[in-house]
N, C-alpha and C positions, 0 to 999 in steps of 0.2 A: 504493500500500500504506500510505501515509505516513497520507493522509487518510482508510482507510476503517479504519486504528486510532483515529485520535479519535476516529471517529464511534463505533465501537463503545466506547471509553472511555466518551464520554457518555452512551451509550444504557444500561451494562453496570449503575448503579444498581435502573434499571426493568427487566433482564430478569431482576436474584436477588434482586428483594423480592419477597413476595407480591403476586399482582395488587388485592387490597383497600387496600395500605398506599402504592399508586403515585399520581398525580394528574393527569392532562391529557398521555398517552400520546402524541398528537398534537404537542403542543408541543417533548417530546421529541425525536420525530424529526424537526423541521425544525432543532430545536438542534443533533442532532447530524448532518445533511446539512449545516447551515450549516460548522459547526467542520472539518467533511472536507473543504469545496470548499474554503476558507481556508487552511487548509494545505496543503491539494494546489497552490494557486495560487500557495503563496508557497515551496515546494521546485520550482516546477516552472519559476519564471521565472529567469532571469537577474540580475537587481537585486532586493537587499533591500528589506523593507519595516519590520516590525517584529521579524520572529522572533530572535532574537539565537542566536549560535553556532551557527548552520544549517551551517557548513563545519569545525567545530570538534567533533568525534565521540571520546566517547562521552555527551558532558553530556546534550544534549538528547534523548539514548536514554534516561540514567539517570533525569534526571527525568521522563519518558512513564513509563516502567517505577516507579517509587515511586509516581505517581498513582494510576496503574493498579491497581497491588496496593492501596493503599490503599481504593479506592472499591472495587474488589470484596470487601475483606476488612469492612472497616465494612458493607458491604448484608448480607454474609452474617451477621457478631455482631448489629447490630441487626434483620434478618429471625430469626434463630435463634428469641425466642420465642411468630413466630406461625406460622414455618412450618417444623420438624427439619428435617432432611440429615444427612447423615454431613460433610460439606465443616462446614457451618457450627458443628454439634456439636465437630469440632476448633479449626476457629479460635474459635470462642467458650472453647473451653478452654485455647488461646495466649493468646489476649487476659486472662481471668483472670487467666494467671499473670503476664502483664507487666504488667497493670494493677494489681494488688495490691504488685509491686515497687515501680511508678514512684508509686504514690499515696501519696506521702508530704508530709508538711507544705509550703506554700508550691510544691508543686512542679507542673507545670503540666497536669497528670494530675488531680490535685485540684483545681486550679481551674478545671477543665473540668466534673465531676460537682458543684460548687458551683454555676456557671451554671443546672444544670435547674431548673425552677420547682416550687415547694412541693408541686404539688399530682403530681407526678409520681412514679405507683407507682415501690417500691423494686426491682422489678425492671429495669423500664425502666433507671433509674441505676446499676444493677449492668452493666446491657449496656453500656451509656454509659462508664462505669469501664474496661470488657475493649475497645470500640473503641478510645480515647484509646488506652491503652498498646500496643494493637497499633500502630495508626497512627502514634504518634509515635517506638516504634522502628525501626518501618521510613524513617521522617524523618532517626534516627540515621543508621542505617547508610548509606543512600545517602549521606548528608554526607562519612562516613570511607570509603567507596568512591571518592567524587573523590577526596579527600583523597591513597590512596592512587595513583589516576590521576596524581596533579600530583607526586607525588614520586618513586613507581619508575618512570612508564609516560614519564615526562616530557613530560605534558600540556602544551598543544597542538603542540609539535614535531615530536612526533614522527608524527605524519598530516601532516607538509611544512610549507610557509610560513604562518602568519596571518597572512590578512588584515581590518586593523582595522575597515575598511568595509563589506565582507559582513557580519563576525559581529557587531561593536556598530553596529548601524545607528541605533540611538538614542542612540549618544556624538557630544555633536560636541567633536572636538578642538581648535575653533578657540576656544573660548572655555574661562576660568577660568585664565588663564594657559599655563603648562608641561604639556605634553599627560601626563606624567609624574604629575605633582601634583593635576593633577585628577582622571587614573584611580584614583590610589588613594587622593584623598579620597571619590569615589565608590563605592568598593570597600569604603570603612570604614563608611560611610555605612547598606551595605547589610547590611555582617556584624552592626552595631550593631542596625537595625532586626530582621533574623534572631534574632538571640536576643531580642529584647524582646517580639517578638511572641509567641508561645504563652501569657505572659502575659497580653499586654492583649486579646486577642481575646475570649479566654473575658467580660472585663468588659464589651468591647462588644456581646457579643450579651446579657449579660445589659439591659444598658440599651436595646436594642432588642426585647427583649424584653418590657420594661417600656414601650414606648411602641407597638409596634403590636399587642401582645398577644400570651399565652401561648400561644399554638395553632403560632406557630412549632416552635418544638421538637418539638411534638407529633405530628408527620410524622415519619416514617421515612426519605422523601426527600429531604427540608427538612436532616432532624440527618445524613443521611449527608453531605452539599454542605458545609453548615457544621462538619465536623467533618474533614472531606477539606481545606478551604480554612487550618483551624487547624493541620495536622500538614502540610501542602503548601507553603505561602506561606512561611513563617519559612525552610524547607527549601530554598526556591527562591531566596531572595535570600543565604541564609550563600553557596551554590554563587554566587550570580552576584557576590559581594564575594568569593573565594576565585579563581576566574577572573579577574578583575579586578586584584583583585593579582598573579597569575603574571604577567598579559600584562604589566603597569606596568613588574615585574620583566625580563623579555625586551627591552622597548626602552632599560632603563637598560642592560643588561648590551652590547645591539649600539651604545649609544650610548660608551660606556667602549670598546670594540675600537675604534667607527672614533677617536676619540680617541685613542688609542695608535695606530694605523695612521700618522693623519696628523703624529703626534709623530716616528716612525720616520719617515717620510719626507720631514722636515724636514731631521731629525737628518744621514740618509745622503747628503742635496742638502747639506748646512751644508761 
């Protein structure tokens, strides 16, 4: 089930754009048979590979589920003005409204609709304005959705034991000293890049835009990917420096008991 939701994740841009605004349908679906057997192969083994927190529920639900919404709700605002619906008609008139909120000076909603190139009717940018602000509050909200995970639900304890090895398979604790001090300089690492990002993206696709040409943008499928990867990615790492911290925080905290344990049982032998 795991893996025929990626696929359909991936496929879910090409199936609510219009078929004119799509590009190499084919390519599509090996993408997304590739992305399913991949993850089907790495929930269904034994031993980790890359996925991180695969034993650690509900993260790797919430960020499937933010993607998700995301890439279907950008296909549907940027398909809105070549092909109505009633679906996209609304979300095109969510996105308005929170794109007109969040598009304020310096903020990163605007420098998203600064990114499009000159030549690109004011409609198109209008759309562009209503995806960004749907998308990146939905970036919000799953944020303070952990957020609230890790403080009432008392993420990851409370689904039993974490193990460091299944779910950070790309930690290694034997290096950077104090396995302590490295997780949560890594943790920091990523919260830092999490916010920085939404800013500097928008700048690099402008500068890739300027070196392989305007036409980027100028897909539908192209701006849904790059506008999915801008309100996804930043969202993805604040959550994996937020995790990262709790956990750091759990083996200080079991490190401090057995510390008092073996003090008491000095003390009661003394």
């Amino acid at each position: 089930m795991r893996g025929i939701l990626v696929a359909l994740l991936v496929a879910t841009p090409s199936l609510l754009l219009p078929g004119f605004a799509t590009q190499s349908p084919e390519i599509i679906v090996l993408l997304a048979l590739l992305a399913g057997a991949l993850t089907c192969a790495e929930y269904f083994s034994s031993f980790p590979s890359f996925i991180e927190f695969r034993e650690a529920p509900p993260l790797n639900r919430m960020r499937f589920a933010s993607l998700f919404i995301i890439a279907a709700a950008l296909s549907l605002v940027l398909g809105h003005p070549y092909e109505t619906s009633l679906m996209s008609t609304l979300f095109h008139a969510l996105g308005t409204i929170l794109g007109g909120v969040l598009d304020f000076p310096y903020s990163p909603v605007r420098l998203v609709t600064l990114m499009m190139p000159a030549h690109v009717p004011v409609g198109t940018v209008n759309a562009v304005r209503a995806a960004a602000g749907l998308s990146y509050t939905v970036s919000l909200v799953t944020i303070a959705l952990f957020y609230i995970q890790i403080r009432l639900r008392n993420w990851p304890v409370a689904n039993g034991a974490f193990n460091v090895w299944v779910n950070l398979p790309l930690f290694d604790p034997t290096t950077g000293g104090d396995v302590v001090t490295h997780m949560q300089r890594d943790a920091r690492i990523n919260v830092v890049f999490g916010v920085l990002l939404p800013f500097a993206l928008p700048a690099l696709v402008k500068i890739a835009t300027g070196v392989i040409g305007p036409g980027l943008l100028d897909e539908p499928q192209a701006l849904v990917w790059t506008m999915a990867a801008w309100a996804f990615l930043p969202a993805s790492m604040l959550m994996r420096g937020m995790a990262m911290l709790r956990v750091a925080a759990l083996i200080e905290a079991k490190r401090r008991r057995a510390y008092a344990d073996a003090a008491d049982e000095a003390m009661q032998a003394a």
